[in-house]
Steps between C-alpha positions, in 0.01 A plus 500: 500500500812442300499471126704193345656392804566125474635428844372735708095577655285665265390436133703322227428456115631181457278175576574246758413233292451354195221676281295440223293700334308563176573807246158466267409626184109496420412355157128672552677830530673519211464655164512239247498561135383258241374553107375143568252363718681259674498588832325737709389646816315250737253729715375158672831367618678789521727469247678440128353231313718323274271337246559159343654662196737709649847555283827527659688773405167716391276507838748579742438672864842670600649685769779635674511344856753727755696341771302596852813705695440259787597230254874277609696624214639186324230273581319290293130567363200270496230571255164356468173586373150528659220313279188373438526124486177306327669162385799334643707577151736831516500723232853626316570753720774696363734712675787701322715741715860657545666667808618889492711678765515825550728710328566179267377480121100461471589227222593121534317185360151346646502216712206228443347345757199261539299376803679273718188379731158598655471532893180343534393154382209573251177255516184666349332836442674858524780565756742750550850343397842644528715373243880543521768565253896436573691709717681831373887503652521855600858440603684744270247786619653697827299809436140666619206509260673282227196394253417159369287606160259237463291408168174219563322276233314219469646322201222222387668424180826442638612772233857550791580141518511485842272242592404138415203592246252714432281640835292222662246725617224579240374806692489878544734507887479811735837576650482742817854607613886438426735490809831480601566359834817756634699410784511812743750558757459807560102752490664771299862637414668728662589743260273573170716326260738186688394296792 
């Protein structure tokens, strides 16, 4: 079998379709640090709680989130969250995040971002919801392994100013995961350090 041939029998890295996939980042297995005791680990859900006092910039969950190799360099990014749901209010999720190529400065301004919709219709009890924020244009990046660094909050005062008012929900909220639907078009790269 023939490696990367395109045209010919055997195996090729590149996908014959359009592919989406998820690169995920566990909020259950991270360290979190907090002199306060407004959020913590949830050992029932599986998760961070958020508590109904949380303060935007103090609690903060962050983390560098790598570009999958397999990822179609240039494409755009779709984040969203995985959460327990328990009333049909959202809380102020509150994203913050810049983009860093390789072999470009590790500096540059945070971008804000706040949930643009749920998936699932909520009526009554607990459900897992996926909430999602806008997409991140990835069209500059043409490089492997670029990072979007990503900070996470729950801002009930409002303290950023992004939203309408202070958070309607008046509850401690477990948040499981933060992803980024890639686009793949290819399983890998070719060589360790370009597509």
């Amino acid at each position: 079998m023939r490696s990367g041939n395109r045209l010919g029998w055997g195996f090729s890295y590149y996908l014959p379709t359009k592919v989406y996939d998820d690169d995920k980042y566990q909020f259950a297995g991270l360290r979190i640090d907090s002199a306060s005791t407004r959020y913590s680990y949830d050992s029932v859900n599986i998760g961070v709680s958020f508590h109904a006092n949380a303060r935007y910039p103090e609690e903060i969950i962050f983390f560098p989130a790598q570009m999958s190799h397999a990822w179609k360099l240039g494409s755009t990014v779709y984040p969203h969250i995985h959460w327990i749901q328990e009333q049909a209010a959202v809380p102020n999720f509150l994203l913050e995040y810049r983009i860093i190529a390789n072999g470009q400065p590790a500096t540059g301004a945070f971008t804000f971002s706040v949930p643009s919709g749920n998936a699932f219709p909520y009526t009554s009890g607990s459900i897992l919801q996926i909430t999602s924020f806008p997409p991140i244009d990835m069209s500059a990046i043409n490089s492997v392994s670029a990072f979007i660094d990503t900070k996470f909050y729950r801002d009930t005062a409002n303290t950023s100013g992004q939203f309408s008012g202070v958070d309607p929900v008046l509850t401690a909220v477990t948040v499981k995961e933060y992803d980024n639907h890639i686009l793949k078009d290819t399983i890998g790269s070719k060589e360790i350090f370009e597509k």
